[in-house]
C-alpha positions in Angstrom: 100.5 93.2 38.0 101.8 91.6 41.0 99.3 88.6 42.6 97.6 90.3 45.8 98.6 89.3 49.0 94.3 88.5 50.2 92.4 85.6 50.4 89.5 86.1 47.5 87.0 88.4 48.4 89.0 90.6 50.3 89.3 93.9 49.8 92.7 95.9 50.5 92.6 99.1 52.5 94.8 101.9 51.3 96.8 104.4 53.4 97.3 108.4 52.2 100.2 107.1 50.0 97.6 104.3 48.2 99.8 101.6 49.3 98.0 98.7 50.4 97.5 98.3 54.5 94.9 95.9 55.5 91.6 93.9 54.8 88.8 92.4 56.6 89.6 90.6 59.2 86.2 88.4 58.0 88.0 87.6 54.8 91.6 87.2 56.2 89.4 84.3 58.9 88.4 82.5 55.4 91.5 81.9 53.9 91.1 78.0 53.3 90.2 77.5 49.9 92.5 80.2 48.4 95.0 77.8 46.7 97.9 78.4 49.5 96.4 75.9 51.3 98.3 72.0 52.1 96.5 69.0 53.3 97.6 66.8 56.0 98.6 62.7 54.4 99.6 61.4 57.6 101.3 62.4 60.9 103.8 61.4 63.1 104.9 62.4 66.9 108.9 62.0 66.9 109.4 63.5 70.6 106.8 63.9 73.5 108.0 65.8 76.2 106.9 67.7 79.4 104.7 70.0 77.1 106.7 70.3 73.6 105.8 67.9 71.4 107.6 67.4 67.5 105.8 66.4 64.9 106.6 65.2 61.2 104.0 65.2 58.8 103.6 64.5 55.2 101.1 66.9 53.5 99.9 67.5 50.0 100.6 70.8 48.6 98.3 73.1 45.8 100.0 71.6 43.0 99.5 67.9 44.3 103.2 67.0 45.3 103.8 65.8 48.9 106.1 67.3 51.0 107.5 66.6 54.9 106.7 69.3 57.6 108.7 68.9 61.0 107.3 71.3 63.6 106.4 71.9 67.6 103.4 71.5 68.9 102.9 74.4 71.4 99.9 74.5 74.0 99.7 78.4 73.6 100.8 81.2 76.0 99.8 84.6 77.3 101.5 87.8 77.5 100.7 90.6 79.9 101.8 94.3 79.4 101.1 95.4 82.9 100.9 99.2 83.8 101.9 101.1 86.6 100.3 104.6 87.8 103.1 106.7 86.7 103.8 105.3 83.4 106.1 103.0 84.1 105.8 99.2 82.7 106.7 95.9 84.8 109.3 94.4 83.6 111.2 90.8 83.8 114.9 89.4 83.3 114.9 86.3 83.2 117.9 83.5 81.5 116.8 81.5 78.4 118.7 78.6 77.6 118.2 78.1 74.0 119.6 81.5 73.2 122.1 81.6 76.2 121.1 84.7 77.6 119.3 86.6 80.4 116.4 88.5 78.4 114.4 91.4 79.1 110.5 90.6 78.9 106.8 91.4 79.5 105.8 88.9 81.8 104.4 85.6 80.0 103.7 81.9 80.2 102.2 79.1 78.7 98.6 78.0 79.3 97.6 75.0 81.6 95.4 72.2 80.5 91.8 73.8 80.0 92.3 77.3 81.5 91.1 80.6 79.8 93.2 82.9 78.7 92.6 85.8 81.2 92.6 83.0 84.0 96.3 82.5 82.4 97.3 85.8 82.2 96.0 86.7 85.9 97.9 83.8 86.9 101.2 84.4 85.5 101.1 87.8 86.1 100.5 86.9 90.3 102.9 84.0 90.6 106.0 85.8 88.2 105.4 89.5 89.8 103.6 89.0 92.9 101.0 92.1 91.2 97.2 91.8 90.9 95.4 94.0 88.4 91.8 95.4 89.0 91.2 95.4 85.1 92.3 93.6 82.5 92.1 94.2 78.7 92.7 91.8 75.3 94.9 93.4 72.6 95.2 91.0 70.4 96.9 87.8 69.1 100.4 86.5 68.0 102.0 83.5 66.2 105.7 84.6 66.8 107.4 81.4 65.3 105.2 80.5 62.0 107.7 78.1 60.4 108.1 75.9 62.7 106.0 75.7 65.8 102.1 76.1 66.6 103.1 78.6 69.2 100.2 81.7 69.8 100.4 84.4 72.5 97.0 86.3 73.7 98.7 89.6 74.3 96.9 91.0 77.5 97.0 94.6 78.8 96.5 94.5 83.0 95.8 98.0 84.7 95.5 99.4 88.5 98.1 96.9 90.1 98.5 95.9 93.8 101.6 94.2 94.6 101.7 91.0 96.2 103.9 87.9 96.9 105.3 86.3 94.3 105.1 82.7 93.7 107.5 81.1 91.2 107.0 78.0 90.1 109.9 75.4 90.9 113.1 76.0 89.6 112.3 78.9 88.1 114.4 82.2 88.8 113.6 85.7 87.3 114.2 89.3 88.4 110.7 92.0 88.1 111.5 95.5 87.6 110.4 98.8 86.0 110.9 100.6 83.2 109.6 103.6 80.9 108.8 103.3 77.4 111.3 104.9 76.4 113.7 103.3 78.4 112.7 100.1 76.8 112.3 101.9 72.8 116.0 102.7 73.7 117.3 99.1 74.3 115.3 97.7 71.3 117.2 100.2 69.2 120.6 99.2 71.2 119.7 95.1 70.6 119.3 95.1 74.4 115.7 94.0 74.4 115.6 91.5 71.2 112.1 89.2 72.3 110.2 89.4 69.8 106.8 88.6 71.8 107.6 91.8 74.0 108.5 93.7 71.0 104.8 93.2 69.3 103.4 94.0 72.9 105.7 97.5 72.4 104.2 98.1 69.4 100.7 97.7 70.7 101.9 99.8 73.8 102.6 102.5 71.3 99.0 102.3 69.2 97.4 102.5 72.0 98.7 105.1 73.6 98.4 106.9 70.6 95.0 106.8 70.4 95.3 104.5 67.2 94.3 100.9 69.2 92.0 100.9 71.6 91.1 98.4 74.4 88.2 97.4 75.7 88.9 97.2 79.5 86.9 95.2 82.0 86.8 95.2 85.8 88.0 91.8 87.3 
């Protein structure tokens, strides 16, 4: 019998085919102790810059052998899905260099030092799109690049927009538009749209209008 996938204590909910699809989120929070776990030795910052860091560390796995772990330490971001009256999402394009390419994208960006993260998503979303939403709602939570960076993204859902003036910050060039879900659905299946964070938030987009999420919405 194959070795089950939750921490101990946990309890694996079953879908209508009895495949396994889920357990409490409690027990998935207490996963320390289940014998995955490896303990830090020592650490060692190899690059500092403007606000990536990299990091090589020697840890201690289960079994007691050490091993070296090389990784980025990311101060965490936000993503806003941000809905328009008739359906339609706001959208960005914006160039990446690592990947070489202009990508299509939920509006996102990183957190500043000691700043919530609706203050962050409220932000980003005024400066990127020049839009300001009347309520705001949190989906959920990412970690889009495990193996190799500390990087998590609050995905945020922002309702009843007013459009402003943008305010990019320097050096910083992006084009806003909009799109339907399916427009977008389509250039996922095409490999036009290939971010993964606004991928997950298409997913959520999806649950929720489906009835199968819900978000709790407040009035900012």
């Amino acid at each position: 019998m194959p070795d089950t996938p939750f921490p101990p204590g946990a309890s694996a909910v079953s879908d209508a085919s009895g495949a396994a699809s889920g357990a409490s989120l409690a027990a998935l929070d207490d996963a320390r102790g289940d014998g995955l776990s490896e303990t830090l030795i020592s650490s060692e910052t190899v690059y500092r810059g403007h606000f990536l860091h990299a990091k090589h560390d020697r840890v201690r796995l289960p079994d007691g052998r050490e091993a070296s772990r090389e990784y980025v330490v990311h101060p965490g971001a936000v993503m806003v899905v941000p809905l328009l009256p008739d359906g339609r999402l706001v959208m960005e394009r914006q160039f990446r260099y690592p990947v070489g390419m202009t990508m299509i994208e939920f509006p996102a960006g990183k957190f500043d030092p000691g700043e919530g993260a609706l203050a962050c998503a409220q932000r980003e979303l005024r400066e990127e799109t020049g839009y300001v939403a009347r309520r705001w709602a949190r989906a959920g939570l990412m970690h889009p690049v495990i193996g190799y960076a500390s990087e998590r993204i609050e995905v945020w859902f922002a309702d009843e927009l007013t459009l402003g003036e943008r305010h990019l910050d320097d050096g910083e060039f992006l084009d806003v538009f909009t799109a339907t879900q399916q427009e977008l659905e389509g250039w996922m299946r095409d490999g036009l749209l290939t971010d993964a964070k606004t991928i997950v938030g298409m997913m959520w987009l999806r649950q929720w209008r489906a009835g199968v999420w819900p978000l709790d919405w407040q009035a900012v």
